[in-house]
N, C-alpha and C positions, 0 to 999 in steps of 0.2 A: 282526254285527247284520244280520236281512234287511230288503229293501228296503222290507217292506211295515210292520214294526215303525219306520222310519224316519220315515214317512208320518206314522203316526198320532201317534207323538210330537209330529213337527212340528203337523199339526191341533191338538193338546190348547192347544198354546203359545199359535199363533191364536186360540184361541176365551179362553183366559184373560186375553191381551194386549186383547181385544177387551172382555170383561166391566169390567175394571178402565178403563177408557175411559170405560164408559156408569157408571161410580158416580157420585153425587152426593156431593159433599165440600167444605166451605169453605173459600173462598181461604187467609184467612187460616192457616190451619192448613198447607193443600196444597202453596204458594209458601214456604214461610220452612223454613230448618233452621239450625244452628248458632248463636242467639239465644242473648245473652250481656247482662247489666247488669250493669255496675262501677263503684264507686266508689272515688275516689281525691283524694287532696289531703291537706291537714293535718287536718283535721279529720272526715275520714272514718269513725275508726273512733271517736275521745274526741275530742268536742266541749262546748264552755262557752261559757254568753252571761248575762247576767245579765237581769231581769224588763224584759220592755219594751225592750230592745236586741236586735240580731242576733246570730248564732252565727258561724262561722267560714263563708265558703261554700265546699262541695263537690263535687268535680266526678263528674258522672253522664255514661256512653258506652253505648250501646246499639249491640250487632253484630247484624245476623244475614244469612245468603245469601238473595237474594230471588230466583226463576224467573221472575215475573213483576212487569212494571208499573206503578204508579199502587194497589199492594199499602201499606199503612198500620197505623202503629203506634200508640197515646194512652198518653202519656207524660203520669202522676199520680203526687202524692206527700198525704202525708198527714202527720200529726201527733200523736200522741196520750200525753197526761200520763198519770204514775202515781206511788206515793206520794202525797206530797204535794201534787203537784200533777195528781192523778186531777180528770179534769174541766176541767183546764187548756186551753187554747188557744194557737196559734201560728200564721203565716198567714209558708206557703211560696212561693217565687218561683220560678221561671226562668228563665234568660237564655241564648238559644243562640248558642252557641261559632259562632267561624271553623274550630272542628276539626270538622269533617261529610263525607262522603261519598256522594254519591248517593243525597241525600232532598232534599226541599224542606221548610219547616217550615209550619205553618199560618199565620194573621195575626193568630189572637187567642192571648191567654195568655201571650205571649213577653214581657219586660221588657228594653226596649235605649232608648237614649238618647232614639226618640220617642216609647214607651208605657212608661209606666212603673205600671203595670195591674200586678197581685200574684198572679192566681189562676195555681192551681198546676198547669195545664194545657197539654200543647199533643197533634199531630197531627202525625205526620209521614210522607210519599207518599214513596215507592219513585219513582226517575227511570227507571231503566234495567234490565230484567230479565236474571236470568242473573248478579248482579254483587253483589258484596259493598256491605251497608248501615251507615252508621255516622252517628249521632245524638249529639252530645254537648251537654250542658248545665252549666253552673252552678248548683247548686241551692245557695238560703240561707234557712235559717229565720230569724224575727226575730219582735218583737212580743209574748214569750213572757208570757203573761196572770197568772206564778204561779211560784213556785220548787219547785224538784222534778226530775225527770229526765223526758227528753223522746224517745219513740223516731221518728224520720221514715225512713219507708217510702218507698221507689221503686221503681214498678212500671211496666212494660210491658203493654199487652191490647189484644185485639182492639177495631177503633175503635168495633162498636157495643154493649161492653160497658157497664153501668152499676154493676156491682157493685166494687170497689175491692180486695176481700179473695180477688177469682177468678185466686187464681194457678197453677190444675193446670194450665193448657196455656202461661205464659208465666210471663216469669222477672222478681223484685223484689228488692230490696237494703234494706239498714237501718243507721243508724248514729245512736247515741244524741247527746243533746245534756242535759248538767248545767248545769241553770239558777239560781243564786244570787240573792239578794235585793236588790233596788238599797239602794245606800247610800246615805245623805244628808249621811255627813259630809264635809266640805272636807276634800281631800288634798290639793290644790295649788295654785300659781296663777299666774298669766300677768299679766303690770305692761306698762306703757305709758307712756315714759318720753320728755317733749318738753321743749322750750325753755320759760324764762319768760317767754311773752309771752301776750297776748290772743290772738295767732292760734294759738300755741302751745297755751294751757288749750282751744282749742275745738278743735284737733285731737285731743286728748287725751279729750276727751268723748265725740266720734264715733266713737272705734276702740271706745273702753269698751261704746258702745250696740251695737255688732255684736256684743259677749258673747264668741264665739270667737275672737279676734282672735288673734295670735301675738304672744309676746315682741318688745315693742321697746326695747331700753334699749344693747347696749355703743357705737350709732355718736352718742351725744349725749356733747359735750364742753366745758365749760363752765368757766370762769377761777374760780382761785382765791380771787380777791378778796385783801379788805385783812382784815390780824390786828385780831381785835376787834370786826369791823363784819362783821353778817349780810346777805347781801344775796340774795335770792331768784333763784335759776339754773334750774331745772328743775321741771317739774311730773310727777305719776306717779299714774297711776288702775291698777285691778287688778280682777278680775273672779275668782272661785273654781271651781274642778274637783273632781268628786267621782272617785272611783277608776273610773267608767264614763270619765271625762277627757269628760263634762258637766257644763253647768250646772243641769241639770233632771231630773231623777228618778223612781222612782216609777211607779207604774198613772196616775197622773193627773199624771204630766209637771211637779211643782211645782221650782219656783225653790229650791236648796238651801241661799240664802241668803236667801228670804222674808222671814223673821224675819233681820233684819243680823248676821251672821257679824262678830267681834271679832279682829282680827289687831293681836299687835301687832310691831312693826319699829323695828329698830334700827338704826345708820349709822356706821361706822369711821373716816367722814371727812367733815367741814362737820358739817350738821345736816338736824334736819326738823321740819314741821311739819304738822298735821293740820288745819289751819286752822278751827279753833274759838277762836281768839285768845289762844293757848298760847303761849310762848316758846318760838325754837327750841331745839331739843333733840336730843341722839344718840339718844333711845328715843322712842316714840309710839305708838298705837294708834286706826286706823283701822276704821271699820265698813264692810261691802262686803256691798253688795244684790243682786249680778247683774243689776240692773234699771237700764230706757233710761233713769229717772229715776232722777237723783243729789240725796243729800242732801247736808247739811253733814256735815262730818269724814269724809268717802267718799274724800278726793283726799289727797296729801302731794303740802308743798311742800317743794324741796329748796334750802337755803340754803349759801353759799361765807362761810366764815368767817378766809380767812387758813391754810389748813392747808397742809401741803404736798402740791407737786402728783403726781397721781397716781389710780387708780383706785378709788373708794367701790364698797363692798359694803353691800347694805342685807338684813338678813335677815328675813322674815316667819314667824310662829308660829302660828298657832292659840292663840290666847287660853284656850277652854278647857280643851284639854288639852296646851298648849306643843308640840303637833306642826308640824315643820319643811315650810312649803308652800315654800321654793323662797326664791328671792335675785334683783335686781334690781343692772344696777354705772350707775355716772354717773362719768366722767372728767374729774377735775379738770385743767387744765389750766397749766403755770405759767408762769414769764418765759421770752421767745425765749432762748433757747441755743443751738441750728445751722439752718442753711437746709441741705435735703437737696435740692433742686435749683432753679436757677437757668435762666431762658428767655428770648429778646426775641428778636422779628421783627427790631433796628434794629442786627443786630451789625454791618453796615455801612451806614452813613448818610450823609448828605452836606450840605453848607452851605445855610441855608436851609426843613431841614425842622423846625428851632426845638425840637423836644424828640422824645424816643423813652422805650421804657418796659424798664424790666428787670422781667421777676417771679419770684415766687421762692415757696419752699414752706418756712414756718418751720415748724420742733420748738420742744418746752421740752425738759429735761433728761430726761426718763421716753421722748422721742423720739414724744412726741404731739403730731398737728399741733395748732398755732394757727390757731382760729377768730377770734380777735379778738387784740387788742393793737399794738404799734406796731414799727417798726424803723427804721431809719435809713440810707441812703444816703452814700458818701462816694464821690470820685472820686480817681486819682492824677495827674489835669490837670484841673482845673476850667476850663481857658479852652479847654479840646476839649468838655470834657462834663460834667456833673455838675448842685449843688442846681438847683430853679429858682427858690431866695431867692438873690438877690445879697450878703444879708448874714449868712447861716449856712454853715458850712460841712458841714454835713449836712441831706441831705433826708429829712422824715419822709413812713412810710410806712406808710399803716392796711392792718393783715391784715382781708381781708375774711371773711363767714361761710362763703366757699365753700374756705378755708384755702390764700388766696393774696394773698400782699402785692404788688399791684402799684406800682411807683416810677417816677415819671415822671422823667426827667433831660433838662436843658438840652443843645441842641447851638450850641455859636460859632464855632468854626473849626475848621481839617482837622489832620489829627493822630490819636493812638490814645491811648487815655486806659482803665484798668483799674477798674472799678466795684466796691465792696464792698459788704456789710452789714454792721451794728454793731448792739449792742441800747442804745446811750446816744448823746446831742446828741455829745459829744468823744470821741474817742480814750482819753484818760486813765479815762474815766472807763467803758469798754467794759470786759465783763467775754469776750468770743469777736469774733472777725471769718470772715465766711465766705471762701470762694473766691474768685477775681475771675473778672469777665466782661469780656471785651476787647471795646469799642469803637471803629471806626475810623470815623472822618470823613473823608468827600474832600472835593474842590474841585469845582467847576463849570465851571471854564474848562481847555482844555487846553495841554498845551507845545505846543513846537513838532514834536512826534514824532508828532502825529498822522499816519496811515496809512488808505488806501484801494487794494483790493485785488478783483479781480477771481479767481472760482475757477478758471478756466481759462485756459490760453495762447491761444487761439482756440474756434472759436464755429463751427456751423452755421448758415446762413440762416432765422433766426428761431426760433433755439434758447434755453431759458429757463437767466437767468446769474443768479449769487448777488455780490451787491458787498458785502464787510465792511468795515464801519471801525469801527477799533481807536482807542480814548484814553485817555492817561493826563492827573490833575491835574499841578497844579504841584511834588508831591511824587514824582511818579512811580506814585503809586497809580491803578489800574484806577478812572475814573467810575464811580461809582454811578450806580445805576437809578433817575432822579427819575422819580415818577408826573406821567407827560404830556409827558415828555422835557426838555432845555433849551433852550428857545427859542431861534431865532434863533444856533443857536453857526456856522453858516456858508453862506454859498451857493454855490451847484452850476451845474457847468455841462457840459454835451456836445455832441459835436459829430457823436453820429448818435439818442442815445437820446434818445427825448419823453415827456411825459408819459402818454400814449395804452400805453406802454411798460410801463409799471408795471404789475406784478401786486399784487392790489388782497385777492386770496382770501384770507381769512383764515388757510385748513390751510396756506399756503404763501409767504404773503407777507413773512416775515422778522416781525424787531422792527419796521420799519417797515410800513405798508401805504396810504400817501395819495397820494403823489406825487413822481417821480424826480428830482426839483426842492428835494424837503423838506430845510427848511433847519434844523430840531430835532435835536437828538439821543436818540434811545432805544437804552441799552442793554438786555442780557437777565444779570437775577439780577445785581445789581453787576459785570459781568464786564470790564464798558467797553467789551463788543462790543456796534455796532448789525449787524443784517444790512439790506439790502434787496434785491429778487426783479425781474428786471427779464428781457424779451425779445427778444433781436438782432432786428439789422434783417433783414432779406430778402434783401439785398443784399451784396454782396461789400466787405470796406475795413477800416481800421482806426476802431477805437472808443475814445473817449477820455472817461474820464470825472473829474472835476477837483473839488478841496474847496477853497475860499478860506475861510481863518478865520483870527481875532485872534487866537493864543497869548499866554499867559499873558507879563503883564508887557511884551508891547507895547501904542503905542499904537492908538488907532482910526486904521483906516483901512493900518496896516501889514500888509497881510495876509501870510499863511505859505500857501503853495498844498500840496495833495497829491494827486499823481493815478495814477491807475491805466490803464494802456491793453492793451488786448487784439484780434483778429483776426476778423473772420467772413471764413470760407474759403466758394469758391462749391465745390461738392463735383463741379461739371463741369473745373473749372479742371486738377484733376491728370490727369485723362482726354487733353483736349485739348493737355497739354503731351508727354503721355505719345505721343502720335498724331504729333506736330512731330517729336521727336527719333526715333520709330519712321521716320518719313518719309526724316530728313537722312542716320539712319544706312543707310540703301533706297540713297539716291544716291550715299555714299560706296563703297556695295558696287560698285555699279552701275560708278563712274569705276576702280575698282580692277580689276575684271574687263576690262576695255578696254584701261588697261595695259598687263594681264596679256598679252592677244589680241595686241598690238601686239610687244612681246615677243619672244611666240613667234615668231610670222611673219619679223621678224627674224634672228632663233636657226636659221630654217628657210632663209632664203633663202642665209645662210652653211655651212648643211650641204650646201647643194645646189653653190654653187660649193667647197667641199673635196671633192665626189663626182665630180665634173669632174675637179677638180685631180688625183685618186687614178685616175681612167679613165684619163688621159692616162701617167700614170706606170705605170700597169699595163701599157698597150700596150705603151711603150717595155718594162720591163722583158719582155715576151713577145718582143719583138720582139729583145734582146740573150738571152733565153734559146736562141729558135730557131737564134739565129750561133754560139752555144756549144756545141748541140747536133751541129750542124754541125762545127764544126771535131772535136768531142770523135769523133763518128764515122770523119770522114776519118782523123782521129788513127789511131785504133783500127784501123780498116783498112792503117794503115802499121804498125802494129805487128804486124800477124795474118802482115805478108808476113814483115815481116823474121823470126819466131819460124820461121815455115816452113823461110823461108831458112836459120835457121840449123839447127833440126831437122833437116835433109839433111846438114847438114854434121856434125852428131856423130853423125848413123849412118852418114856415109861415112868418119868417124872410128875408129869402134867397128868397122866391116866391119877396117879397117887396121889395128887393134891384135888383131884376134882372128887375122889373119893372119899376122903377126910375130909370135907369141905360138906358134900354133901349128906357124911355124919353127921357134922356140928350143927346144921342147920335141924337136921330131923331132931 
């Protein structure tokens, strides 16, 4: 390609890049691609509601890529009957979702917990351009004016369209909705089911006027009563549900009980009555109005005839065509038969607290608590614990409403005594006994074994110390913990700790916290431990801290001492002891080295005269060497002569035998 076709290509680009620039074109159109509207949920594609109620709601999400800015969608839906319900009416809602991206929503049209406004509109702005948009709502038809089939549109458009059905440039969804005819007959129904009492009938009143209320009937439990004799236990109102699971129906919202709805109900166990002045009976029939105002025969009363105990079924019908609305239970309740648990704060108690309480949670034989009825206490030492008639041997005990027999029991002296329950005055005449619960009783005074003990063998100069003292009664059992302590059980005494001493803080001050002096005793939790908190002196010395008290079974004035004694060390003391002995041992070195010195110089002065000694004997030995050498020479020189001398003589020897020699041969 030559240079100049190059050229002009590139120009053509220019001038088209440039055209398409200067066009005039609408945002909305210009800014958005990829625009999507979905629906989704249950009821999105087959939905059902019946006249005048809601449909299922549907969830509606709108996508699309935005280029630009503050770029905006109007989010409408519509409604429109056919068939039979051509010409119908519906009235759709709104509610935008936490599921959203990168829109804001308008402020009108939306339904959320502060506007609950119905119109089927909103707006939604682009935050951030360049970036994927996403809108989602809940949409719910309701209100539907007609039975028939319902189609609801949802549509996306530009926000200053007005036209609803302009969807060539943007995208809408639809999913039908089958509307059936409100029914007006009772399907069901909801009881309300209280005590026999005034306060009872008028609670039972006020739930019934709230119309929607919820089932209240299996937590009421009410006695059997006596064979023969009806006696009124529960009361029970009811209110009717049509198959919408309202009480009110219909384009004009009427009461489907207006005209009194006829149920009638029957009962497996005791009786009832409709309180028209009817005898009780196992069957009855009740009218029920839906309405705040109650007539006569609107309530059943329910009566205890001696049956056995156990749980009543009461079944309701529809009078006129015997269809089954549902069932209400009332729990009879019969004689105690087991205690399923037993509690008391006073499982150890002490002399002088005059009674404590056992409670207890009674069953009847079906293993239903008791609300009411009686029980009985027995102890296995009445002179530790037990009735608090001096002349019964069992104490009675009312189960209260809240399904707990609380028993008070006697305390008179120290000992441990085993507590039961019975359902009769005697033994003999008990038909169950429960568990026992073990009580122990102390004493108040202690032995002689009381003890006071400091936590530590010694003590810093105003370091904080813990004193425990430990007590047993006259059985050897651990004191219990009397509220407020026991007076007066001894007095104190020391002979560096004062009052001033005492730690008084509550997070820290032991069982006790008044004064190092207190002469009371407080344990913690029966334990027979008191503690008290107290802080060394300042000072260097021994601490003594001392308990004078009466033991058990002496007289006054005999006292039993117990004491504790511990250290405050001064923390210079070991320094300075440590400096002393550094010192003595300085001076032992010291006299040892001198010794030493003395010693040597000694050791020295004697090598020096042995060096003498050894000089003198060396001379002399030199000097008997040099006479030795002497003689050994002169020696030697007599011998050189006499060898001479005699060497002459064997060669003037040899001259004379060579002589002679060479005679004999000649």
């Amino acid at each position: 390609m030559s240079t100049k076709t190059s050229f002009k290509r590139l120009a053509l680009g220019v001038v088209v890049a440039m055209g398409l620039g200067l066009m005039s074109t609408a945002p909305s159109v210009a800014t958005v691609s990829g625009e999507t509207l979905v629906l989704s949920g249950t009821g999105a594609t087959t939905n059902t509601a019946v006249v005048n109620e809601s449909a299922t709601a549907v969830t509606a999400t709108l996508q699309f890529f935005a280029s630009a800015a503050n770029d905006s969608r109007s989010i409408i839906a519509t409604a429109v009957g056919s068939g039979t319900a051509a010409g119908g009416s519906a009235t759709i809602r709104f509610r935008a979702t936490s599921d959203s991206l990168n829109v804001t929503y308008s402020s009108t049209g939306i339904r959320n917990a502060a506007d609950d406004r119905t119109a089927a509109a909103d707006t939604v702005t682009v935050v951030t351009a360049n970036s994927l948009v996403k809108a989602t709502y809940s949409v719910q038809a309701y209100g539907f004016s007609a039975a028939g089939t319902y189609t609801i549109t949802v549509a996306a458009r530009g926000a200053s369209s007005t036209d609803p059905t302009n969807y060539e440039t943007r995208v809408f969804a639809t999913y039908t909705v089958t509307v059936s005819a409100a029914s007006t007959e009772p399907t069901s129904i909801r009881t309300y089911t209280t005590e026999f009492s005034a306060g009872g009938l008028k609670t039972a009143e006020d739930e019934k006027r709230k119309l929607a209320f919820a089932s209240y009937d299996s937590a009421v439990v009410v006695s059997t009563g006596t064979a023969g004799t009806y006696t009124g236990v529960a009361y029970v109102f009811a209110n009717l549900f049509a198959s919408n699971n309202e009480t009110r129906t219909g384009t004009a919202r009427t009461n489907i009980c207006n005209t009194p709805c006829e149920v009638n109900v029957t009962i497996d166990r005791g009786a009832i009555d409709n309180a028209r002045g009817n005898s009780p009976t196992v069957s009855e029939t009740i009218s029920v109005t839906n309405s705040a105002t109650l007539t006569t025969g609107e309530s059943l009363v329910v009566y205890s005839a001696g049956n056995t105990a156990g749980v009543a079924t009461l079944t309701y019908r529809l009078a006129a065509n015997g269809a089954l609305l549902g069932t209400s239970t009332v729990t009879f309740a019969g004689n105690p038969a087991s205690v399923s648990q037993m509690y008391s704060n006073d499982t150890i108690t002490y002399v002088g607290a005059s009674t404590g309480t056992l409670n207890a949670v009674v069953r009847d034989s079906g293993n239903t608590i008791l609300k009411s009825g009686t029980v009985y206490l027995y102890s296995s030492d009445t002179k530790v614990a037990g009735s608090t008639s001096a002349s019964a041997a069992a104490q009675a005990c009312t189960i209260g409403s809240t399904g707990v027999a609380a028993c008070s029991f006697t305390v008179s002296d120290t000992g441990t005594a085993t507590l039961t329950l019975r359902d009769s005055t005697t033994v003999a005449l008990s038909t169950w006994v429960s568990s026992g619960w073990e009580v122990t009783v102390t004493g108040v005074v202690p032995k002689s074994d009381l003890t006071v003990a400091f936590d530590k063998a010694s003590y810093l100069p105003g370091e904080r110390a813990v004193i425990t003292i430990t007590a047993n009664d006259s059985a050897g059992r651990k004191i219990a913990t009397v509220p407020g302590g026991i007076a007066s059980l001894f007095t104190v005494t020391s002979n560096k700790l004062t009052s001033s001493s005492y730690v008084t803080s509550a997070s820290i001050a032991g069982t006790q916290g008044a004064s190092v002096t207190e002469t009371s005793f407080l344990g913690y939790m029966d334990s027979g431990v008191e503690t008290r908190v107290v802080t060394m002196p300042t000072f260097a010395g021994d601490v003594t801290y001392s308990l004078r008290y009466v033991a058990f079974g002496q007289a006054a004035g005999n006292n039993t001492t117990a004491t504790a004694t511990t250290t405050v060390v001064d923390p210079n003391a070991a320094a300075i002891a440590a400096a002393g002995a550094a010192a003595d041992a300085a001076t032992d070195a010291a006299n040892e080295a001198i010794d030493a010195a003395n010693a040597a110089t000694d050791a020295a002065n004697i090598a020096a005269e042995a060096a003498d000694a050894a000089t003198v004997a060396a001379e002399e030995a030199r000097d008997a060497a040099d006479a030795a050498t002497a003689a050994v020479e002169e020696l030697a020189t007599q011998v050189a002569t006499l060898m001479a001398a005699l060497s002459a003589q064997v060669k003037t020897l040899a001259n004379t035998v060579a002589k002679i020699a060479k005679k004999v041969k000649a």
